[in-house]
N, C-alpha and C positions, 0 to 999 in steps of 0.2 A: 664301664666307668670312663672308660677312655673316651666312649661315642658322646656320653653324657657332656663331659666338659668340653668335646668340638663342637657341641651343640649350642651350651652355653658363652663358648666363645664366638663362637656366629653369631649370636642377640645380643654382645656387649659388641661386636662390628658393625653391625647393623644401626645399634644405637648411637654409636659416634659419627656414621654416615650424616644419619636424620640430623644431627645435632651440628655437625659442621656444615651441612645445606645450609641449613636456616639462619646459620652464624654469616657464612660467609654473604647471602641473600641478603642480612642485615646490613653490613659490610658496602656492598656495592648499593643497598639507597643511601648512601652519602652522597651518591655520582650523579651529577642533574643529568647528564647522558643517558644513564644506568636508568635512572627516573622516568625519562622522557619516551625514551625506547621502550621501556612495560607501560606507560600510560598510552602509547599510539597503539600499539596493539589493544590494549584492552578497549580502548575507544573503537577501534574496527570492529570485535566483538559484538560490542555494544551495538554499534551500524545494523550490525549483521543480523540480529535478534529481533529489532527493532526492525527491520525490513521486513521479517516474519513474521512478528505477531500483529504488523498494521494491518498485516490482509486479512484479518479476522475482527476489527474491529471499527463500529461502526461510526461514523462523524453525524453531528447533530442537525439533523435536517432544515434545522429552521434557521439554521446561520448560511447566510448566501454571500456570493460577492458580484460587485459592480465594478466590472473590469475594464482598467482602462487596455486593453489587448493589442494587437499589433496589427488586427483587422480596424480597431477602433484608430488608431493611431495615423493611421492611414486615411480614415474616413474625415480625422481632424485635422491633417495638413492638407486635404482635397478643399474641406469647407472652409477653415479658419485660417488655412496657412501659417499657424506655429503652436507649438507648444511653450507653456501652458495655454490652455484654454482660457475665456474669459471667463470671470468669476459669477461673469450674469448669467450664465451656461447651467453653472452650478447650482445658482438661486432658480432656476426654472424647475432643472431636476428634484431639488429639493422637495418643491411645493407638489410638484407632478406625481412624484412617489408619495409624499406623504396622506395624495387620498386615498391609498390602500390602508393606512393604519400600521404601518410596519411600528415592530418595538421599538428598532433604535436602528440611525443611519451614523455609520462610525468614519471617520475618514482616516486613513490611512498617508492621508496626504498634509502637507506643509503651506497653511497659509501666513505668511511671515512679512512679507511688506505688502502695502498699499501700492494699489498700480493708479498713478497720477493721471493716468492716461486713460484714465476707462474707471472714475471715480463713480459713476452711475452704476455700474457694473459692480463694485466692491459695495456700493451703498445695497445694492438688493439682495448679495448673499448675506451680508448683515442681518439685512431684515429679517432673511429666511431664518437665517440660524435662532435668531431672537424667538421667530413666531413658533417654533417648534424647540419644546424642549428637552427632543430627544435625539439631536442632534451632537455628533460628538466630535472633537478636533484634537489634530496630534501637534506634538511640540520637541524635540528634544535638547539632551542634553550635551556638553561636549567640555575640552578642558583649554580652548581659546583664550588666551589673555586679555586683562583689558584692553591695552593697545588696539589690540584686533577690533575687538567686539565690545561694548560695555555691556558686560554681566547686567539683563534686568531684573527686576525685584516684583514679585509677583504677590499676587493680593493672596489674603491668607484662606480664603475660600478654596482656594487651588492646593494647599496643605491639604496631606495624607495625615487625619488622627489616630495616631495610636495609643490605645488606651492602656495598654500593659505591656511591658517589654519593649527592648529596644533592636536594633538591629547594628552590629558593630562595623566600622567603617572600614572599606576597603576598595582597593582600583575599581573592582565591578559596579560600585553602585556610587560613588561619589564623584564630583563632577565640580567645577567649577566657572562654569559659563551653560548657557543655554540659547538656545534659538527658538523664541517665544512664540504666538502668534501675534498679528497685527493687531495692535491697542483697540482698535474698535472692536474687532474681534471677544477678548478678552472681557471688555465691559459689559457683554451682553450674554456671556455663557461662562460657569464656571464645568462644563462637562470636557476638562481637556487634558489630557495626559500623556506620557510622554511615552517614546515607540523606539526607544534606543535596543540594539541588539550588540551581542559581543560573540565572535567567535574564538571556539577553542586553540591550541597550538596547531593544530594542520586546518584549521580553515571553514571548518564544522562547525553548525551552531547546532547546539544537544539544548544548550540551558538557556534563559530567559531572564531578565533583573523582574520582579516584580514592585521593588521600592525602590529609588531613588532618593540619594543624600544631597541637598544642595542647598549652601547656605546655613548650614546646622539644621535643616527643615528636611521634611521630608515629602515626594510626592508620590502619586502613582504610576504603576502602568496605565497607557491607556487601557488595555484590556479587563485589566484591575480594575478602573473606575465604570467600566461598563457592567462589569461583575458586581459588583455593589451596588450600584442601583439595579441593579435586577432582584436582590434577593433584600433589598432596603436594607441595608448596612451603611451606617455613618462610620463605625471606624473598625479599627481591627486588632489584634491583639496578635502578640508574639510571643509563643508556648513552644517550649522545647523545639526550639528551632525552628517552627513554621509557621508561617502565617494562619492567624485563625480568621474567618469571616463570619463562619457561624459553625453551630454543633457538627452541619453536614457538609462543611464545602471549609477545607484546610488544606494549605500550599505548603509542601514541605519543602524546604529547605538545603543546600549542599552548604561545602564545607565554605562557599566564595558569598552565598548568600542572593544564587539562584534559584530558580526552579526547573529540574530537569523534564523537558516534553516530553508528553507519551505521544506520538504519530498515530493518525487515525490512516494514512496513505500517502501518496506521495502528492505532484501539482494533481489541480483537479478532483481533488478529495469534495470539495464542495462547490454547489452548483456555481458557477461563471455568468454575469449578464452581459452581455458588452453594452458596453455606454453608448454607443451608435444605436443600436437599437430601441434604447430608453428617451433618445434624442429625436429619431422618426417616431417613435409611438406621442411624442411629447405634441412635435406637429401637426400627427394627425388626429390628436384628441383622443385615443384609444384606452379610454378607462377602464377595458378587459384585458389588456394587456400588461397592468401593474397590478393585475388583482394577486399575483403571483406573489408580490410582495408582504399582504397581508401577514401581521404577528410575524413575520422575519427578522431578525436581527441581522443588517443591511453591514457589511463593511464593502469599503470604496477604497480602491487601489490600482497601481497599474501591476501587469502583467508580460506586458510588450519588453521584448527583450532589449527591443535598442532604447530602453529609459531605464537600464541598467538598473532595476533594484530586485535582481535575483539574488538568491540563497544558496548556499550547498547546507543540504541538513541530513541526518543518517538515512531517509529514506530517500530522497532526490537530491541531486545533483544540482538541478534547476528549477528551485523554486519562487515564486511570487514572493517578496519580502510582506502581502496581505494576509498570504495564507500562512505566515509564521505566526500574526497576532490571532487569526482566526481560530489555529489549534490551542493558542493562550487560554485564547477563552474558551473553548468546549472542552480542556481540561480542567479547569476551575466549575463550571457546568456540573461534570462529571464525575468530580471531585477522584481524575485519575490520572496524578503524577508519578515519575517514578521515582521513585526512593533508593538513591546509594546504600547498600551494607558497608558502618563502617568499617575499619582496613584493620580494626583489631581481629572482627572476625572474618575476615580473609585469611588471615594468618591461622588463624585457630583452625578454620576449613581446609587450608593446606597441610596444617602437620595432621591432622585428621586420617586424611586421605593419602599420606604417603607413610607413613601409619601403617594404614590398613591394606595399601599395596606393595607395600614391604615386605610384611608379613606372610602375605600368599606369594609372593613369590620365590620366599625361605621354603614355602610347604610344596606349591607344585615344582614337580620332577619333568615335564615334560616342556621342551623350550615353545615351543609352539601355543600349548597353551599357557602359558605366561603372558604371549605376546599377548593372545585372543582374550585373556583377564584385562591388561590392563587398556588393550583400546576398548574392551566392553567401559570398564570403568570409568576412564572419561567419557567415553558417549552417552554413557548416563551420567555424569556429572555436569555434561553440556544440555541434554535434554530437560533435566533439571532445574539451569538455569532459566531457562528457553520456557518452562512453565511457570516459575518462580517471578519472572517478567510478564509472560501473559495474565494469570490468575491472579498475584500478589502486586504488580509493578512493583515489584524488587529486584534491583540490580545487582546481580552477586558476581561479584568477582569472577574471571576464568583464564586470565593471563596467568597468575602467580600462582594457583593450584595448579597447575598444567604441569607449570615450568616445573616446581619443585618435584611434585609425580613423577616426573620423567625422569629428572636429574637422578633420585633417592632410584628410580628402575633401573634406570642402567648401570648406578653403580653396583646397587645389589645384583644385577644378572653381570655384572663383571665379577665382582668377589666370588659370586657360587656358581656360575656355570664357564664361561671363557678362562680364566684364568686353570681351576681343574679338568677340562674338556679339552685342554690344546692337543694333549699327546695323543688321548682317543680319536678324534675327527682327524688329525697327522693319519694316524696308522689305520683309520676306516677311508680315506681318502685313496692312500697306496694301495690297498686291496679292490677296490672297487675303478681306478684309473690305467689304461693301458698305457705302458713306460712310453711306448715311442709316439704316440700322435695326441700322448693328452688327454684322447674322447674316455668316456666310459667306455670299460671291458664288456667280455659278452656276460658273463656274472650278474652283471650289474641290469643289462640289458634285458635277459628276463624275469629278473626281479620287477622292472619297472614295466613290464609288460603284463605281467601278475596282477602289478600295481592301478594300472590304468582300467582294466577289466572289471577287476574290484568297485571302482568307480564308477566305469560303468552301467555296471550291472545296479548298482545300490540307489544313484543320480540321476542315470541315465548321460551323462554328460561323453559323448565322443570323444573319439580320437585318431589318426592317422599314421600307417608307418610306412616310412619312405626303405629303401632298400636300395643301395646306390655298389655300384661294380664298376673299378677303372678298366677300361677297354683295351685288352690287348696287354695285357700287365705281364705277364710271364712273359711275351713274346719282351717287354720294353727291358725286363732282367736281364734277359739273353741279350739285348743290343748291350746297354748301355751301366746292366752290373746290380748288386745286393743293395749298395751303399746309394746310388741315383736312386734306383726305388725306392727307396726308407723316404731321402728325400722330398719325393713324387707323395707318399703316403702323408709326410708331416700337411704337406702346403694343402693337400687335399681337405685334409681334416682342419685347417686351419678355416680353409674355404667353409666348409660346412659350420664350425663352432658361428662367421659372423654373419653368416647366413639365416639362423635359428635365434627365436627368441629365447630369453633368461627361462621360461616355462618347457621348453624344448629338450630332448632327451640324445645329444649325439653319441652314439656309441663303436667303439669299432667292433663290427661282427665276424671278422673273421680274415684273415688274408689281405686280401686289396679290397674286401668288402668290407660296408658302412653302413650304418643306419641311425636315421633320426626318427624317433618318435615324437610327433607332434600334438600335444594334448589339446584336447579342447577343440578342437579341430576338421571340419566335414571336409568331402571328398575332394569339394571342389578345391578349397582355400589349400588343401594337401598340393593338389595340379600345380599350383601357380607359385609353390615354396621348392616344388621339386623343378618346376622349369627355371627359375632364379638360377637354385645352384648348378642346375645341367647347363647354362648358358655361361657361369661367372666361371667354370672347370673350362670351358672351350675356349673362354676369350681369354685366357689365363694363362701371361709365360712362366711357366713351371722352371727353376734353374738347379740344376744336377750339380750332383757332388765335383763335378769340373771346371762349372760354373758355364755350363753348356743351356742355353734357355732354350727350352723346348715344347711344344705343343700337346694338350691330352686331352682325351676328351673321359663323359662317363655316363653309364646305362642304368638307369631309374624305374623301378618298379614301386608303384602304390596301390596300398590297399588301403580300406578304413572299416573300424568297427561298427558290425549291425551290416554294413551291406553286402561284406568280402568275408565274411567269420565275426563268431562270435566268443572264442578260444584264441589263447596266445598262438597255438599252433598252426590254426588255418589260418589268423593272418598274415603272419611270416608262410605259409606257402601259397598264398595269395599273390602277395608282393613279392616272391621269388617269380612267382611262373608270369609277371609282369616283370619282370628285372630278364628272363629269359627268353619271353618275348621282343624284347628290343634289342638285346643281343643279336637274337635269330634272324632281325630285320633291321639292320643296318647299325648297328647302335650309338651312341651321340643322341640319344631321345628319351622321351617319359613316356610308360607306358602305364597304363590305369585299370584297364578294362580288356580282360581274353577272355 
């Protein structure tokens, strides 16, 4: 009866645990700190995920880009002597690529005033863009005052219709000034859209505006308008939060009224032309060398680092701000965004799982395996995710189930095992530890010599045992007394504990004799653990109970398992009759091999 109601009082402990996590977790998102600090982690996750499942997933062949690169950039202050280019540069390329029949040439770039200075020049990209109606121009938006800029007013062909639903106003998508293209521009192409990006709190850009507010009107992404004329969609609707274009191509939506990218890789995911080369093919007439272009979906961008319009995004650090709109659109394409879980069922998925490893950790009795449940646990709760992103693009949370799991563990492995285990591990501690140098007793030592065997023999995993003798030690009692040796014996063994890894087995075996078992371990790495502390014992002033600093040295025999014995016992006399081999011949040395 008695065991009954400790039992049942363990499950009402347990349950006020769970219950004050999640309370107090509640608690701290009040804290924009608290807030911030679980959103940058989970966004690193996210990096993380997102770095892994790009390399498994393929970008759309027929989207290219026409780079303006930093070979190109080069090629243009050798010929042109400045950047920008001239616009008649443009209108050349235009016409030059267009006899391949490409789908569409997208610009990525900002044509926004008239250059007075090269009016013939601006008149022939006009033309180009006119004569081709596949031609597409960027524009964006900004929240400059009139003062600055006077806000234009844009023809309503340039309006995004939306035929259902609205989208609610917020920082991300509303704007109050723009930077348009140049009027003649404008009159002769309604294919232009804007190319504004936003990064997160560290500097990341994950998500994308697909609509823009401005003016109580609404416009597109350029990538969006490219999208739409691809699959002939005049307008769009908004359905439970995402963008619809048709039954098979829907943008969903986050809670700011972006759309979060899937990465198909990092820079260079899609093919790169340089504009130099498009520029000599163009000179030398080379109508086989645009054929490349054919049914491509063309975007035009620089790349060159010093025209400073790189990216940091979850999978590169340094990306082309082209290849930000180019994934736009082979996710739209693809109709493969990723999708946030909301944060209710984040929550649900963490009391879930600390729940469920709460529980098993009431039931296992063994601390080891405790440990070994609950890292299984998350690594399939991360593995999980990690598919759940791949297969689904669904982002599910892994910061706050983590956190929470761990929290609800340790406190349950505090309430059931540390807090009733102190006295046991005390008093299994004192039985297995020799009073005066600390190391493990000899008890202890072939225990773990047992232990290692066992392993051995099951794994096959090695291991080495050192066997260490201070030289002349009786003779240094008779100098110098009981009380100076003990001391000689602590520093020794002191020397050996920081010598040896946390995996290491120091033990005192007997008198002025030591030994370290070192697991894991072949003959040679054994050589070179036992010449450390045979060299750190010699250079070492040892200070006696008088405070007399004095010199010592010590004689090192190794053995290791499989080469010297296959039994605790042969290799402790393995490693003796190398421990008395170096005695024999002079000793202050490692001996390995008689």
């Amino acid at each position: 009866m008695i065991e009954k109601y400790k039992k049942v009082l363990t499950y009402v402990v347990y349950t006020l645990i769970v219950v004050g996590i999640f309370t107090l977790l509640a608690w701290l998102g009040r804290f924009d700190s608290f807030r911030n600090f679980m959103e940058k982690i989970e966004l690193s996750s996210f990096d993380l995920r997102q770095s892994i499942v790009s390399k498994y997933k393929k970008p759309n062949k027929d989207i290219v880009i026409i780079a303006i690169d930093d070979a190109t950039y080069e090629y243009i202050m050798d010929k042109y002597g400045s950047w920008p280019i001239s616009r008649g540069i443009w209108a050349d390329t235009i016409n030059f690529v267009e006899l391949a029949k490409p789908k569409n040439i997208i610009f990525d770039l900002l044509f926004i005033k008239s250059n007075l200075n090269d009016i013939k020049a601006d008149s022939a990209f006009v033309k180009a863009v006119k004569d081709n109606d596949n031609i597409y121009l960027s524009m964006n938006f900004d929240n400059y005052n009139d003062k600055i800029r006077r806000s234009p007013v844009f023809n309503d062909k340039l309006k995004l219709k939306i035929k259902e639903g609205n989208i609610s106003d917020n920082p991300y998508i509303s704007y109050i000034n723009a930077r348009a293209v140049m009027p003649e521009l404008s009159e002769v192409t309604d294919n232009i859209g804007s190319i504004n990006v936003t990064r997160d709190s560290d500097g990341i850009i994950r998500n994308i505006t697909p609509i823009f507010r401005y003016k109580r009107d609404y416009y597109p992404n350029l990538s969006l308008k490219v999208a739409m004329d691809l699959f002939n969609v005049d307008n769009v609707s908004i359905v439970d939060n995402s963008i619809v274009l048709d039954s098979k191509h829907i943008i969903p939506l986050d809670f700011t009224k972006r759309a979060i990218l899937n990465w198909y890789g990092g820079a260079h995911t899609y093919e790169h032309i340089p504009l130099w080369e498009i520029i000599e093919a163009k000179k030398d007439n080379n109508i086989n060398y645009i054929q490349k272009f054919k049914d491509k979906i063309i975007y035009v961008g620089t790349t060159a680092t010093s025209l400073s319009d790189i990216k940091s995004v979850p999978v590169e650090y340094n990306l082309a701000g082209v290849e930000l709109h180019t994934t736009f659109l082979n996710n739209i394409i693809d109709n493969n965004f990723i999708k946030k879980l909301p944060m209710k069922y984040d929550f649900l998925i963490s009391i879930f799982l600390s729940i469920f490893v709460g529980y098993f950790v009431l039931k296992i009795t063994s601390v080891m395996k405790t440990i070994l449940f609950l890292s299984c646990v998350l690594v399939m709760y991360g593995v999980v995710s990690l598919l759940a992103m791949y297969y689904c693009n669904l982002w599910i949370a892994i910061v706050l189930p983590y956190v929470s799991t761990i929290t609800i563990f340790v406190l349950t492995y505090c309430e059931k095992y540390l807090l009733k285990s102190k006295d046991y591990e005390q008093t299994y501690k004192l039985a297995v530890t020799d009073g005066l140098t600390q190391l493990y007793n000899h008890r202890y030592f072939q225990e773990q010599m047992i232990s290692n065997i066992n392993t051995y023999e099951r794994y096959g995993i090695n291991f080495s045992l050192i066997l260490i003798d201070i030289d002349f030690f009786k003779k240094f009692n008779d100098t110098y007394g009981h009380q100076s040796g003990d001391c000689v014996l602590k520093q020794v063994a002191n020397i050996l504990k920081k010598n040896s890894r946390t995996s290491d087995i120091a033990c005192r075996y007997g008198g002025e004799e030591m030994a370290i078992i070192l697991t894991n371990t072949n003959k040679d790495e054994a050589i070179i653990t036992a010449n450390k502390v045979c060299n750190t014992v010699r250079d070492n002033k040892f200070i006696l109970a008088n405070g007399e600093k004095v010199n010592v040295t010590i004689s090192v025999g190794v053995a290791t398992v499989g080469l010297d014995g296959k039994k605790p016992q042969e290799i402790i006399e393995y490693a003796d009759k190398c421990l008395y081999f170096a005695k024999e011949h002079g000793r202050n040395q490692v001996v390995s091999n008689v």
